[in-house]
C-alpha positions in Angstrom: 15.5 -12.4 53.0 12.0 -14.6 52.7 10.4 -11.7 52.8 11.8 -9.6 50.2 11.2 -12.8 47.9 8.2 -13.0 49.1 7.4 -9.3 48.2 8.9 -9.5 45.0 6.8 -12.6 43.7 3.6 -10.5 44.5 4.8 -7.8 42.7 5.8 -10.2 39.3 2.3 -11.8 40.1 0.2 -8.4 39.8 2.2 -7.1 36.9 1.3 -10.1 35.5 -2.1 -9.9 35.8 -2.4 -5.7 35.1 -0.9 -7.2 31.9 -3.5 -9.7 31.3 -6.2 -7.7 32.0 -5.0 -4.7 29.9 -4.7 -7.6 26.9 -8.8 -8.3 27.2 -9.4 -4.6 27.1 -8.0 -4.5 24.2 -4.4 -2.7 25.0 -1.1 -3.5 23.3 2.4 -3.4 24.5 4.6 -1.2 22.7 8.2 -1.9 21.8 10.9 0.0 24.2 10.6 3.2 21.7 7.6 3.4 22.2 6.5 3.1 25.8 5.1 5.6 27.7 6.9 5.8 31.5 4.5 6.2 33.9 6.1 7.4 37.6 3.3 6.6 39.7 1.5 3.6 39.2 2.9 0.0 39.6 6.1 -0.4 41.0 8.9 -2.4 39.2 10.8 -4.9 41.5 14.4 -3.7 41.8 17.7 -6.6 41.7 17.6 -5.8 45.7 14.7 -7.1 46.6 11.3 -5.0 47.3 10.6 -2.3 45.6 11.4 1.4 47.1 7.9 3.7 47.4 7.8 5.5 43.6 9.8 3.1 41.7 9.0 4.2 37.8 7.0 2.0 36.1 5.8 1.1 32.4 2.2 2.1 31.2 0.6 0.1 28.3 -1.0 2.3 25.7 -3.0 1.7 23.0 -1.2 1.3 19.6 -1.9 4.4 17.1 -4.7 3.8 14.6 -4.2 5.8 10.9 -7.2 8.2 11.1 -9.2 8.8 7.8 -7.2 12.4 7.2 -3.9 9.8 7.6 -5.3 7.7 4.5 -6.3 10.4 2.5 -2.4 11.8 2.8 -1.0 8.4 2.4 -3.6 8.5 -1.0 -2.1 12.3 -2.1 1.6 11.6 -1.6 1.4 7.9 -4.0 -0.8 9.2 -6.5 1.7 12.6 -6.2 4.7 10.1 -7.0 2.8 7.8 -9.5 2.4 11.6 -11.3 5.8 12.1 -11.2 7.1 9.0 -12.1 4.6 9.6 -15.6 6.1 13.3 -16.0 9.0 11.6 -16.2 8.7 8.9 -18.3 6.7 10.5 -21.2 9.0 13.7 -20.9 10.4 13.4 -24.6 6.6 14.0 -25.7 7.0 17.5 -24.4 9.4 18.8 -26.8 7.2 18.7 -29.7 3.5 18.4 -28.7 3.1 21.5 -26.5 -0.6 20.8 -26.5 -0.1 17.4 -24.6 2.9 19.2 -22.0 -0.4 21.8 -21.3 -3.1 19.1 -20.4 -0.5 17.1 -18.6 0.3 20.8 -16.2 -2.9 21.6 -15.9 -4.3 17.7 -14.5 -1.6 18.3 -11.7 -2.5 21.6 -10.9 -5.9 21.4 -10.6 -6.9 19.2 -7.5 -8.9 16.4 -7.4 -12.5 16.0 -7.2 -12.7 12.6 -5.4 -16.2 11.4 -6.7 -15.8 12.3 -10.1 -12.2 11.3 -10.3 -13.4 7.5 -9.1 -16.2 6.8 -11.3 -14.1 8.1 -13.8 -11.4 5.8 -13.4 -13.2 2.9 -12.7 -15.4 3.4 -16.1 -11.8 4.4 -18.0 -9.7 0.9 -16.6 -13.2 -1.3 -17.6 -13.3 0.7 -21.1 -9.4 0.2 -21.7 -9.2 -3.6 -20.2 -11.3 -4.5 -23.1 -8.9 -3.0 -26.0 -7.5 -5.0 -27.9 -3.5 -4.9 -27.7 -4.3 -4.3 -23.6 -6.9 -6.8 -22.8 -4.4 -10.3 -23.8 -1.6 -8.4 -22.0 -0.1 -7.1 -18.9 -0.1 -3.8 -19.8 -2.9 -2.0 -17.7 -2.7 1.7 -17.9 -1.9 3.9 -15.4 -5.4 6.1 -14.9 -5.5 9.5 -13.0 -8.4 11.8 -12.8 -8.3 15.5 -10.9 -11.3 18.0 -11.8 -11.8 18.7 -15.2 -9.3 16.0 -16.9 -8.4 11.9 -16.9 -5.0 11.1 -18.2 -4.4 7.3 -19.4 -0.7 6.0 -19.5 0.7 3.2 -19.9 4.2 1.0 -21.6 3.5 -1.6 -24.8 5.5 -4.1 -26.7 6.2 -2.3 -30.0 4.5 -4.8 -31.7 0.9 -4.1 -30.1 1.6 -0.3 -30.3 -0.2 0.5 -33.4 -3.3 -1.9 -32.6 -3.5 -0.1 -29.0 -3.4 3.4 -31.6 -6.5 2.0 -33.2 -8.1 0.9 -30.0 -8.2 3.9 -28.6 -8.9 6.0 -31.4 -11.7 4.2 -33.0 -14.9 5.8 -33.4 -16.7 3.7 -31.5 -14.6 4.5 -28.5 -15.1 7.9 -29.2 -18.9 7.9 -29.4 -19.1 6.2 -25.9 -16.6 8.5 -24.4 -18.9 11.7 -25.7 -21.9 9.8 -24.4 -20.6 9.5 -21.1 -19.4 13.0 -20.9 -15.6 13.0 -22.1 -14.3 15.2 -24.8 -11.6 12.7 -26.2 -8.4 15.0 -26.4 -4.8 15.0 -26.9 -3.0 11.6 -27.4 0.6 10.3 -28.1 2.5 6.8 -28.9 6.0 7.2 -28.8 9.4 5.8 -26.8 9.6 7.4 -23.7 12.3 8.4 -21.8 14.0 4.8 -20.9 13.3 3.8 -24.8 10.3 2.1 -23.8 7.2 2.4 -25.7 4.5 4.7 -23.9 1.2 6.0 -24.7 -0.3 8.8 -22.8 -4.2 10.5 -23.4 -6.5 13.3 -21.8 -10.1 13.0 -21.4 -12.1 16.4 -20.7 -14.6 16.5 -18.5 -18.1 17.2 -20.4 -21.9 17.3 -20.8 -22.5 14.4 -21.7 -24.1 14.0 -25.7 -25.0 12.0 -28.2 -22.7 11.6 -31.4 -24.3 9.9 -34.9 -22.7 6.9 -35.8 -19.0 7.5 -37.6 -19.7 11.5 -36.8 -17.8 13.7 -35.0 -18.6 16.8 -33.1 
């Protein structure tokens, strides 16, 4: 009987310290789903006493890390939903601007190219943070990018709507977009589908040029 105590306290004592060392290497435990059953290994002490020769016994393994193809999905499928969440919202625009309906198809169809698409977001959220009727508000716009085209979207108070219209359609906006190499195209202020006012834009991707002051193209 002393024996098999014995026996079994040696075994809880080297678990113990597989454990340990398997914690300074850098290994996790994993929950019960997740284990990995190893046959062959460490024996685990039975409610009889010592341990029969091949008792199963529990591996550690080292917990899953997200790879950088894992990111760039996770990136694809929210931007895909943040996309359809827009469609959806600006949906009544469709109906009577068939113009906007074909820049807002033809953003989702075309891919993504990932430089491009960032520096042009980050440049489109400083230029529109500084608008008035957006910059005093909470109202940052929703900015997505693909290969040839930037769409801006975004919900206002009623009251700011028309100042936000001016904002973004002053010339000197305009100038500065052209300059930078975006073609300034189809835009629309509106209630969307939930009644709440929306405003939705299209940037083309361009050579970049030089417009006079208070001229156009």
């Amino acid at each position: 009987m002393n024996v098999g105590r014995a026996t079994a306290t040696v075994c809880v004592i080297m678990l113990a310290a597989a454990l340990f060392v398997s914690t300074r290497l850098g290994w996790v435990g994993t929950s019960a789903s997740e284990a990995t059953i190893d046959r062959s290994t460490v024996p685990v002490v039975s409610s009889g006493g010592a341990s029969p020769r091949g008792a199963p016994l529990v591996s550690i393994r080292r917990r899953d890390v997200p790879t950088p193809q894992d990111r760039r999905d996770l990136a694809a499928d929210l931007r895909a939903a943040e996309l359809a969440r827009i469609s959806d919202e600006v949906a009544p625009f469709f109906g009577y601007n068939p113009a906007l309906k074909s820049l807002h198809d033809h953003l989702r169809a075309e891919g993504r190219d990932e430089a491009w698409a960032s520096r042009s977001k980050t440049m489109l959220a400083r230029e529109y943070a500084g608008m008035p009727g957006i910059k005093d508000t909470d109202h940052a716009p929703q900015i997505h990018c693909g290969v040839t085209l930037c769409e801006v979207s975004g919900s206002l108070d009623f009251p700011e709507r028309g100042t936000v219209m001016r904002s973004v359609q002053a010339p000197d906006v305009s100038e500065r977009m052209w300059a930078r190499g975006y073609h300034p195209m189809n835009q629309m202020f509106g209630p969307g589908r939930d009644g709440r006012q929306v405003f939705i834009g299209y940037y083309r991707r361009e050579a970049p040029i030089t417009v006079p002051a208070g001229g156009r193209r």
